[in-house]
C-alpha positions in Angstrom: 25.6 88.0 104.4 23.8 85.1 105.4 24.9 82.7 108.3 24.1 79.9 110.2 25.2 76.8 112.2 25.2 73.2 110.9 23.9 71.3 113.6 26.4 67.6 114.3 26.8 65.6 117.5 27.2 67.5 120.7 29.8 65.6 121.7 32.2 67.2 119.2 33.7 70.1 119.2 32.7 73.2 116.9 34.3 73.1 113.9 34.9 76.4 111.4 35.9 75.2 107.8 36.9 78.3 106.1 37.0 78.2 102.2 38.4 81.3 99.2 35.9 81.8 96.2 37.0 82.9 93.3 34.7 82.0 89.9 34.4 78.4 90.9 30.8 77.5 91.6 31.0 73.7 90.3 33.3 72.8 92.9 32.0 74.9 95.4 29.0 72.8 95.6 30.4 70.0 96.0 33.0 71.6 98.6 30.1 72.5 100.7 28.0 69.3 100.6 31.2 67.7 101.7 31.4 69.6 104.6 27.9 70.0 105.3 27.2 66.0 105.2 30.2 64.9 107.7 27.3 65.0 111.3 29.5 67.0 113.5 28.7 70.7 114.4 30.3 73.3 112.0 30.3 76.4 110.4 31.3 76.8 107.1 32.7 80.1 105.7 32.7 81.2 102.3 35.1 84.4 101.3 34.6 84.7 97.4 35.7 87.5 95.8 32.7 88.8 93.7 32.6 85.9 91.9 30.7 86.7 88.0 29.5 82.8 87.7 26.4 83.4 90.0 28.4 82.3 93.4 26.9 85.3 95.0 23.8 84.4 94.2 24.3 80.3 95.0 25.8 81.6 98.6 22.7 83.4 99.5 20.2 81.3 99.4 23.0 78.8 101.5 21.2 78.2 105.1 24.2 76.2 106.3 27.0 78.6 104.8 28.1 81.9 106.7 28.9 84.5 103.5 31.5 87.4 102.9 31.4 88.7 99.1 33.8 91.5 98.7 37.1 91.7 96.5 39.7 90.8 98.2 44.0 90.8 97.7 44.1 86.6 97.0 43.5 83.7 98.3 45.3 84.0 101.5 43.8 87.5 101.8 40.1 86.0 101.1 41.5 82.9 104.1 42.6 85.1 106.7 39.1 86.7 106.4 37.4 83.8 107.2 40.0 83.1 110.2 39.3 86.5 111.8 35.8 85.4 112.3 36.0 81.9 113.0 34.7 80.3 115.9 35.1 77.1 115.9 37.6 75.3 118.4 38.9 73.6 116.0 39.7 75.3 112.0 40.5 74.1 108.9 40.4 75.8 105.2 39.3 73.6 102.8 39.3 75.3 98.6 36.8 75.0 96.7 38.2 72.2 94.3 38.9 69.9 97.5 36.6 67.8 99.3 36.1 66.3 103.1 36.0 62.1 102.7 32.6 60.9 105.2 34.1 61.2 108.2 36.5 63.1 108.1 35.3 65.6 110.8 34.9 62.9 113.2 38.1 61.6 113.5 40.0 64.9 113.6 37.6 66.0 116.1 38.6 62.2 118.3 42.3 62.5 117.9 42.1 66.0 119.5 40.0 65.2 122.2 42.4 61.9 122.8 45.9 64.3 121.9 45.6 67.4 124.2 49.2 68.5 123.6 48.3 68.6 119.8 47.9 71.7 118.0 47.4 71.3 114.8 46.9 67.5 112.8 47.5 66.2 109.1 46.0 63.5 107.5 46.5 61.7 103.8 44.4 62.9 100.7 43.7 60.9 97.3 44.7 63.2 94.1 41.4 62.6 91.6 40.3 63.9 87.9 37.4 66.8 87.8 35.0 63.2 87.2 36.1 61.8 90.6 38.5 58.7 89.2 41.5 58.3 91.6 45.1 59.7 90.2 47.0 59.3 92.7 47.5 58.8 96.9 49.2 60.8 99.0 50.6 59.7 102.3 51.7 62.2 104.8 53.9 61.7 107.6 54.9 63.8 110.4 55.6 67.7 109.5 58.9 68.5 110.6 59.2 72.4 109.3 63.6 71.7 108.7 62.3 69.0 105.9 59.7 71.2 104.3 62.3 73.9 103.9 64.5 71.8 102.5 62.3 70.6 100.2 58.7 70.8 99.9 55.5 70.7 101.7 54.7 66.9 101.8 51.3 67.4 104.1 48.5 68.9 101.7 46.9 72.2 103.3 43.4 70.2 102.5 44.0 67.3 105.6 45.4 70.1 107.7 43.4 71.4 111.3 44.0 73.8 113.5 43.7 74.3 117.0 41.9 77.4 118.3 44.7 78.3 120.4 46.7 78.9 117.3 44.4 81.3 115.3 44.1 83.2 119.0 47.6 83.4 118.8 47.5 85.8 115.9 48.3 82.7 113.2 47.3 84.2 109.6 49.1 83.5 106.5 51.1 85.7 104.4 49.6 87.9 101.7 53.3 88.7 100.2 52.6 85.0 98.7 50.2 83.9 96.1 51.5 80.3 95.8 53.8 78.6 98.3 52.2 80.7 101.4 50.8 76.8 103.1 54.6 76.2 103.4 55.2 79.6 104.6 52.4 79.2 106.8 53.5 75.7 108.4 57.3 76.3 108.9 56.6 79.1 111.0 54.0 78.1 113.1 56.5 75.3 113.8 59.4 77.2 114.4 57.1 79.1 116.7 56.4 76.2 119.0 53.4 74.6 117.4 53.1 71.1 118.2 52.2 68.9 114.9 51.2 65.5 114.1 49.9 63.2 111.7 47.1 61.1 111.3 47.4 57.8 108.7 43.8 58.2 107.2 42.6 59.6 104.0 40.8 62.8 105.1 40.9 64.7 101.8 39.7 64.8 97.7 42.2 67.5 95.9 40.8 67.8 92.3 43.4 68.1 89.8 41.2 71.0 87.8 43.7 71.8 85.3 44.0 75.9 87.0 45.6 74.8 90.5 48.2 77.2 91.4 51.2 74.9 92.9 53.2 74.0 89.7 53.6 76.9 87.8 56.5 79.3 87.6 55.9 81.3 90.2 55.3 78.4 92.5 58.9 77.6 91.7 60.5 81.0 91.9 58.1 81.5 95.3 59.9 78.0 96.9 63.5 79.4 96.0 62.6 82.4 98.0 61.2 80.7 101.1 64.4 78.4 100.9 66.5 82.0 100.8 64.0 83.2 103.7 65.3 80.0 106.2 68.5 79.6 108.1 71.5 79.1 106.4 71.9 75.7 108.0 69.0 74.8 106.0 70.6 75.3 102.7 73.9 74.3 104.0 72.4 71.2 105.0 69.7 70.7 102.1 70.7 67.1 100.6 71.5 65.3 104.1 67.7 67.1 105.4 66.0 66.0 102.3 67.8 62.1 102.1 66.1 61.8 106.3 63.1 63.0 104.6 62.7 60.1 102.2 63.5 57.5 105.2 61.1 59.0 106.8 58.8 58.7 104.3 59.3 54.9 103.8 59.5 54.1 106.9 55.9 55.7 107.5 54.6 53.4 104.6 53.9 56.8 102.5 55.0 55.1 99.3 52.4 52.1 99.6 48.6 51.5 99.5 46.7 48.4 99.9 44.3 48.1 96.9 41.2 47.6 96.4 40.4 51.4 98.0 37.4 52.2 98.3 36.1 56.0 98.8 33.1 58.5 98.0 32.9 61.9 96.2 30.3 64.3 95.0 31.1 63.4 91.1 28.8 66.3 89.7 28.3 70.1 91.2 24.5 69.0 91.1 24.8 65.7 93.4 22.7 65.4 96.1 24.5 62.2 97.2 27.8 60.9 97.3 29.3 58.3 94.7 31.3 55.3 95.5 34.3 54.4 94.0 36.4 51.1 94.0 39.9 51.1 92.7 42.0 48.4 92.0 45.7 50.1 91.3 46.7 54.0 91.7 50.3 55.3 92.0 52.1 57.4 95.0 53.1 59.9 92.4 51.9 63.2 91.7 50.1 63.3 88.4 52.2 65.6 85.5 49.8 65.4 83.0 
């Protein structure tokens, strides 16, 4: 295991960004130099589970990445992992085909420090191709954990931070789910008192790779369950919940972007820089093909 401390501005608090491996060593590197370039103080943990694409090797010779290589049960198994040892005072998990925009780190760590009674913070995230080109925008708005029962997690796990009080509180996701556990994970740390909140800035990069695991069938059978798993009132109450949802949702200007956006990526798992990109039109929706 190999660890160490990227060293930011003092003035921010320590952040822990913790991140599952599995077979995914392009996107890795690019993961990491996102997180390693944002000029705040972090840690950055990698659980990968054995990875047979030369991630092993990548990770150790990784000054500014903390290690754990063992098999693990999943993702959330391989997430958890990094939670028990975080120490940041503020944590995040971040996978491997997701990226932090410049930034990023900065302004989660400002709106804590100005938002005490805060304890954990969402942000907006653009949807992009494996070559960087913008699919689609996604807009957050404020987590309430009634809507996302009723419907669907609207704030994307990639824009979402955590503060340390919450971890300490024994907060660990679910290992009885391989797919929907971030909505799992959300509603009940909100049912258990966990004050949320939501930041109108694009924070995060989700690369649609082709292999990510939140449309398929089990995704679907998984969200019928979690519906089943909530109070009755919740289903009883599922259109009237999901029609405030979508007010919501306008009202908060999710459905609209000003154009042109600007925004920068690592492009390649080789880049040592970040490339700029300038579009001129994208849509709200998520991408289907």
């Amino acid at each position: 295991m190999r660890s160490s401390e990227t060293q930011g501005n003092s003035a921010h608090p320590l952040f822990t960004v913790v991140t599952p491996s599995f077979n995914m060593l392009p996107y890795l590197k690019r993961c990491v130099r996102s997180v390693a370039d944002q000029g705040v103080a972090a840690e950055h943990i990698v659980a990968d589970a054995v990875s047979r694409d030369g991630t092993p090797e990548w990770l150790a010779a990784q000054s500014g990445v903390t290690a754990i290589v063992e098999k693990d049960s999943g993702m959330y198994d391989a997430v958890n992992k990094g939670l028990a040892r975080a120490r940041g005072e503020i944590v995040s998990y971040l996978n491997c085909d997701e990226q932090y925009l410049p930034g990023t780190l900065g302004v989660v760590a400002d709106y804590f420090a100005s938002h005490p009674e805060v304890d954990v913070l969402f942000g907006d995230a653009l949807l992009v191709d494996p070559a960087g080109q913008l699919l689609s925008y996604r807009k957050g708005y404020r987590p309430r954990w009634p809507y996302i029962a009723a419907s669907h997690l609207y704030v994307l796990s990639c824009t979402m931070f955590l503060r340390r009080r919450v971890i300490d509180e024994g907060a660990r996701f679910d290992m009885g789910w391989k797919d929907v556990g971030d909505a799992e994970f959300v509603i009940r740390i909100l049912r258990g008192g966990a004050r949320a909140a939501h930041v109108g800035r694009y924070l995060s990069v989700f690369t649609m790779t082709g292999a990510n695991m939140s449309a398929g069938p089990n995704a679907r059978r998984e969200t019928l369950r979690l519906r089943r798993s909530c109070p009755s009132w919740i289903r009883a109450l599922a259109l009237p919940l999901d029609v405030a949802r979508r007010v919501e949702k306008v009202l908060s200007g999710a459905y609209t972007q000003r154009f042109p956006l600007s925004y920068a990526l690592y492009a390649a798992p080789d880049d040592e820089r970040r490339t700029e990109f300038n579009v001129v039109s994208s849509s709200f929706r998520w991408p289907t093909a």
